[in-house]
N, C-alpha and C positions, 0 to 999 in steps of 0.2 A: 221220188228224186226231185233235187229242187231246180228249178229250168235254169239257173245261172249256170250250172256245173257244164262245161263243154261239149259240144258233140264235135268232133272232130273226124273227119276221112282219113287213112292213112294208105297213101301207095307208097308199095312197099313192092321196091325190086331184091327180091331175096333167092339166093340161091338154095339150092335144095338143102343145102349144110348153114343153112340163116348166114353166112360170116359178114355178107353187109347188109344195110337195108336204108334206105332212104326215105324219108317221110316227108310228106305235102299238107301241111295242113288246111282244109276248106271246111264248109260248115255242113253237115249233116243235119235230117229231120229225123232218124231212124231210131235213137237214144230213148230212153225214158223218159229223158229231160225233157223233149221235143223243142219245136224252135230252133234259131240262129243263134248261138252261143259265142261268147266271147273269147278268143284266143289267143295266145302267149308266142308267137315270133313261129318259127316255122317248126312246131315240134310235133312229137308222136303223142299216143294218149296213150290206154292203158295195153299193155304189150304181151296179155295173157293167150295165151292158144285158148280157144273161144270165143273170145271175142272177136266171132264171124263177121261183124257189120263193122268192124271198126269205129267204136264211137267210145264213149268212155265208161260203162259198165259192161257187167255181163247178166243177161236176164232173156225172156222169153224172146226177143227180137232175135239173138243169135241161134235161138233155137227154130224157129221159121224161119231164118235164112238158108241154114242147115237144111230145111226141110223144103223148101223152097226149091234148092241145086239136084237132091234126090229124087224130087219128081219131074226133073228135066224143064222147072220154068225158065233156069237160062242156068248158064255152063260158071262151073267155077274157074275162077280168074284166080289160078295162085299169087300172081303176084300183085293183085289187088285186094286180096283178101286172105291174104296167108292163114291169119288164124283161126279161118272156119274148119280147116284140119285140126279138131282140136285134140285129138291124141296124138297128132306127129307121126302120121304113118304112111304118109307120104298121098294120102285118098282120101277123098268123101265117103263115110259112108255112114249106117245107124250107130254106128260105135262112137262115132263126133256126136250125135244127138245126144246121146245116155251121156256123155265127158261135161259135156257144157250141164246138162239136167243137174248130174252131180253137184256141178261149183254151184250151182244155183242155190240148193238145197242145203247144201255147207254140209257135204256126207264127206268124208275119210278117204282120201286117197290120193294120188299122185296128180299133178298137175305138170304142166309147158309153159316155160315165160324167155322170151327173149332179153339173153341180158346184154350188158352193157357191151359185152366182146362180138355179138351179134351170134349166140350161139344158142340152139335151143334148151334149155336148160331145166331139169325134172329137179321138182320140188313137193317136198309134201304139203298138204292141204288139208282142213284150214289149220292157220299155224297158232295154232291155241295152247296157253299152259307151256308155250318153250322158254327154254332158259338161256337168256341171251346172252351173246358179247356185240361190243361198238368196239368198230377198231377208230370212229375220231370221231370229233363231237360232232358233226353233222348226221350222223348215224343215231346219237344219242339223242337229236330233235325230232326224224322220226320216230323212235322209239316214241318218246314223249306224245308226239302226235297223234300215235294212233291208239294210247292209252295202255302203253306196253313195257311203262321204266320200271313197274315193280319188279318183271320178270331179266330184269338187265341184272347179269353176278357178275359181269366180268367190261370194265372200260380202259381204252385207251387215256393217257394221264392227263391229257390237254384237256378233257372231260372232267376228274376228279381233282385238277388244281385250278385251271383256268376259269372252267365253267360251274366248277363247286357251289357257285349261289342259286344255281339254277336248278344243280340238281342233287338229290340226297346222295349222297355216296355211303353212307353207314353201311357196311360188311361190303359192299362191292369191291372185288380186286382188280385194282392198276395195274394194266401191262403199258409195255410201250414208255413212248417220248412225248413229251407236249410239241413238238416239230416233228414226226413221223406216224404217219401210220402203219405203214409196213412194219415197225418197232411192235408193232400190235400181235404181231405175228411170228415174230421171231421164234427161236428155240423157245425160249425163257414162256413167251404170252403163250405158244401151242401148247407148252407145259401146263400153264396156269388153267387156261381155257378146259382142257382135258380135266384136268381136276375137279374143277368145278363145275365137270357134265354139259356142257354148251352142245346145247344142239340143233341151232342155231348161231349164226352171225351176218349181223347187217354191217355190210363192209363198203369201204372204201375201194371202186373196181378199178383199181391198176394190178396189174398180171402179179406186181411183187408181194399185194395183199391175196391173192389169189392163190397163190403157190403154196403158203402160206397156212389158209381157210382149209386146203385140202389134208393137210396133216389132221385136222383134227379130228380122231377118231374113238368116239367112246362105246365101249361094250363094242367094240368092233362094227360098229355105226357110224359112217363119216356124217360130221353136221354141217346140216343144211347150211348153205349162204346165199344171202340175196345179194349180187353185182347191179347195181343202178347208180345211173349218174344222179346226182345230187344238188347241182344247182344249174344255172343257167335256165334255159328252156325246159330242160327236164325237172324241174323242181314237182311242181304241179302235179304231170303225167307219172313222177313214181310215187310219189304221192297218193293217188287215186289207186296204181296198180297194187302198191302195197295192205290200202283199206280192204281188198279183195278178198287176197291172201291170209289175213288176218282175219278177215270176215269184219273189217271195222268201218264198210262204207259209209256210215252217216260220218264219223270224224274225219275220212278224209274227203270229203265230200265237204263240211264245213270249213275246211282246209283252202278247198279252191275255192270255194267262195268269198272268204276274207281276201285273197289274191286280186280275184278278178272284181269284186267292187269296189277296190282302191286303185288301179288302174282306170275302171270307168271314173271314178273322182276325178283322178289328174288329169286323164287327158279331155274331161267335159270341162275343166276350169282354164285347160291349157288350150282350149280351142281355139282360133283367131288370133291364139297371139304371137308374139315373134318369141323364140325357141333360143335358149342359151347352145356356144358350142364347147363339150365340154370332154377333157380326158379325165381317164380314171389312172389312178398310180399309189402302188402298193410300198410305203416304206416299211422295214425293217428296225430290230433294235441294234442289230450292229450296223445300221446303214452309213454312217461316216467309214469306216471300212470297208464301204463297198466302192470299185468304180463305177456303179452304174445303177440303175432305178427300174423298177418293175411298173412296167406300163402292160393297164388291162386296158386287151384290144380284140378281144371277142366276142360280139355280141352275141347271146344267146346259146353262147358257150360261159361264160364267167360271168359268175352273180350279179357282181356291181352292175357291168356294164348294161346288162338286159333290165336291172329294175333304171336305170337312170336313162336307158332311152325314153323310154315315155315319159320322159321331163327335157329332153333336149336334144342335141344332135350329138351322139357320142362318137368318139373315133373309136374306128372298127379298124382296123388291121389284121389280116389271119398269117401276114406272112411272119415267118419266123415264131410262130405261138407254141406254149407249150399245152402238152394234153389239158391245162387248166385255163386257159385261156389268158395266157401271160407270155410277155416276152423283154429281154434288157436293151435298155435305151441309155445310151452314154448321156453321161449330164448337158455338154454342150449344146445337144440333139432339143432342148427346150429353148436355148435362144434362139433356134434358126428356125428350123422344119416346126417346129413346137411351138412354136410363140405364137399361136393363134386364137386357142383360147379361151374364154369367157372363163371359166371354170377349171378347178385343176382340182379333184374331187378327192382326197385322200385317204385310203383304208391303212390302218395299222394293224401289223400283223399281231397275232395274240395278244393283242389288248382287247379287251371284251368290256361291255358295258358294267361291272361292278371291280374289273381289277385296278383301276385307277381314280384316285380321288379328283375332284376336276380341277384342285391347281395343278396336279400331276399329268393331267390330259392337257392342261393350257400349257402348261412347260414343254411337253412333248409336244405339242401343234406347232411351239415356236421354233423347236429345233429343224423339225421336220422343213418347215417352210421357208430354210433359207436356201435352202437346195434351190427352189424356182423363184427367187429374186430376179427381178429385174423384166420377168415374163409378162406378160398383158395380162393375166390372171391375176399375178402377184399385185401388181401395179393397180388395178381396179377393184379390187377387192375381192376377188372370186377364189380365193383358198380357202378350201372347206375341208375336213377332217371327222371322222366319223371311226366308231371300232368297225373291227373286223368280224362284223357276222352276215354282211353281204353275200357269203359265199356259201350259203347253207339255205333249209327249206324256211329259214327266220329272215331271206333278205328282203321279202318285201312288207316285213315289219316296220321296218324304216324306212322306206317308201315315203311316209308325210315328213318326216324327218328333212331328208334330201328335199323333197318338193318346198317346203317350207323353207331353209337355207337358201333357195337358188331363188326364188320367187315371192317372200315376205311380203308382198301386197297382194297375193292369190291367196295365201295359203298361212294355216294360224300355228304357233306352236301348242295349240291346245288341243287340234287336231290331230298332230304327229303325237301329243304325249297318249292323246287317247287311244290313238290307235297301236301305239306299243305296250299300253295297259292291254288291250285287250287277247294281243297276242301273248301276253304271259299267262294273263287269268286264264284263256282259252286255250294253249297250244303247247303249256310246257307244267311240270309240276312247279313254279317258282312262287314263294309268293314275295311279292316283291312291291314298291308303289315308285312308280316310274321316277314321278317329277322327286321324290325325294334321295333315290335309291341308285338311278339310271344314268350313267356320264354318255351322253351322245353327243356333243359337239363346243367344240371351243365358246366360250363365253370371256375369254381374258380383255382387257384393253391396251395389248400394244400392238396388233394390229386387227384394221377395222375391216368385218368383212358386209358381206350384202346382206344380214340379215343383224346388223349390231344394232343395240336400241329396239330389238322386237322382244327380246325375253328379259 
């Protein structure tokens, strides 16, 4: 295991039905990794029943820990250590040894993962040779991640239109909306899905994908689903819990570690110096239509906002947020309360880095940006513009991207382009060459931002 990948502690106050659980993250020595590892805002790590020590694999330490509580060296702590019950049966006992032994040895059988609804949830194990569905494209970059899109038949369409360059869609069938996941699931996708034998699906965890996932039943076998949040803090930790599952921990293990040593970059470059203060805000293509503006204000809930704190002071907000860590802010709301500052960091929604040619990204940057006229942002140059793939397990892809925008005398564009080279060569099937291929950010000249004259 390689020592960057995290060890992380997890208390965890769970009731005997899991329905909530809280997690603390601190640094553990107990891991394989060993050492003080670097970690991601206040999140869980891998969420498997087994993983008795809380740290981020599963391997012989949970099985001496295991063994450790059975010979009375000291008392199990359910709620510090939920998932050393690793068959769920409410006990310690040698039946947890042999559960954990199993996932170890990648042998055939049912497993326990706490999913996204806080519920203990039986999966089969290891999940090799299934035949997939994605109910939206974030599903479809784990997939990719863990070396799994051959086995994908069935995607959501935001997938096979939006993301088309990314990934092969030849025979896969389209369910769904490019705006809905839950469209993934409908009569029509249960249909399709069934059809095409899915027995498996990495879904998008809201209850209306959920309802959903359970319909689908083939040979009279409902398939499997994984509920895991997808970006924010949890990027990383399902990440990891999914290489398990799959049996594919080196890829997801390679995974966190592309994560976590571009963060140690930024913030070893960002040290000592003074910190831009920056909101994040999600426009729309009918946004003239709209009275109001999607402001991300959750950190470590909502993609943007957790990769761009480690570049600045972002505004956090959790009042009024939606499960995605979004909430509407009337336009006025930017000359008063809002006019503070430095940066007004702009994601567009399903624009993706190959659907727009970049006079078509510059045209759109400019429409967008008249909305915060007149704002300290606008006024100083700090409108910035970037696609919408912050909110998936590719947000800190762009990571140099945004560092480089906000900080052009820290940080190179030759750094950001490398490092979004590497995340395609390494983390998706695309093959793609960034600097010729890739539209990430305004380059037009009618208006100047802080990084104009660097590329």
């Amino acid at each position: 295991m390689d020592n960057k990948i995290m060890t992380i502690v997890i208390v965890a106050i769970v009731a005997i039905a899991a329905v909530a659980i809280v997690f603390v993250a601190l640094n553990n020595n107990g891991g394989s990794g060993g050492g003080s590892d670097p970690v991601v805002g206040d999140e869980a790590t891998v969420v498997i029943y087994g993983n008795a020590n809380n740290d981020s694999y599963i391997n012989n330490d949970d099985v001496k820990f295991v063994q450790d509580i059975l010979a009375g060296k000291f008392a199990w702590d359910r709620s510090k250590n939920p998932f050393a019950d690793a068959n769920n049966d409410g006990q310690i006992t040698s039946a947890d040894v042999d559960q954990i032994k199993m996932i170890i040895n990648n042998q055939e059988g049912k497993i326990y993962y706490l999913n996204y609804f806080g519920e203990a949830q039986q999966i089969s194990y290891p999940l090799k040779n299934r035949t997939i569905a994605v109910t939206y494209w974030q599903q479809a970059e784990a997939a990719a991640i863990l070396g799994q899109w051959d086995n994908v038949k069935v995607a959501n369409a935001y997938v096979t239109q939006i993301k088309k360059n990314q990934y092969p869609c030849d025979g896969i069938i389209e369910v769904g909306t490019t705006g809905s996941s839950a469209k993934s699931v409908d009569d029509n996708g249960v249909s399709a899905m069934i059809k095409a034998g899915v027995n498996l699906i990495l879904a998008t965890p809201t209850s209306a994908v959920k309802t959903g996932c359970e319909k689908v039943i083939v040979d009279g076998v409902q398939a499997d689903a994984i509920y895991l949040w997808h970006m924010g803090n949890s990027s990383i930790p399902t990440i990891l819990t999914m290489g398990i599952m799959f049996d594919e921990e080196e890829r997801a293990e390679k995974y966190a570690k592309f994560c976590y040593d571009l963060i140690d970059k930024v913030e070893g470059k960002l040290k000592g110096h003074d910190k831009l203060d920056i909101i994040v805000t999600t426009l729309y293509a009918n946004q003239a239509s709209r009275s109001d503006i999607t402001v991300c204000s959750g950190v470590g809930r909502e993609g943007t906002c957790t990769v761009l704190q480690y570049l600045g002071n972002v505004y956090n907000n959790w009042t009024g947020i939606n499960d995605f860590g979004m909430a509407s802010y009337q336009k006025d709301w930017f000359l008063g309360e809002g006019d503070k500052f430095d940066v007004n960091f702009m994601v567009y929604s399903s624009v993706d880095q190959f659907t727009y040619d970049q006079d078509k990204f510059n045209d759109y940057f400019m429409d967008f940006i008249s909305y915060f006229k007149n704002t300290k942002a606008y006024n100083n140059h700090g409108m910035m513009g970037a696609p919408y793939i912050f909110a998936g397990y590719s947000g800190f892809s762009m990571m140099m991207y945004a560092a480089w925008m906000m900080y052009p005398d820290l940080f190179t564009l030759e750094d950001a382009q490398n490092t979004l080279q590497t995340w395609f060569d390494t983390f998706t099937v695309a093959k793609v060459d960034v600097k010729n291929d890739a539209v990430c950010f305004y380059t037009g000249d009618e208006y100047e931002t802080l990084y104009k004259g660097k590329f």
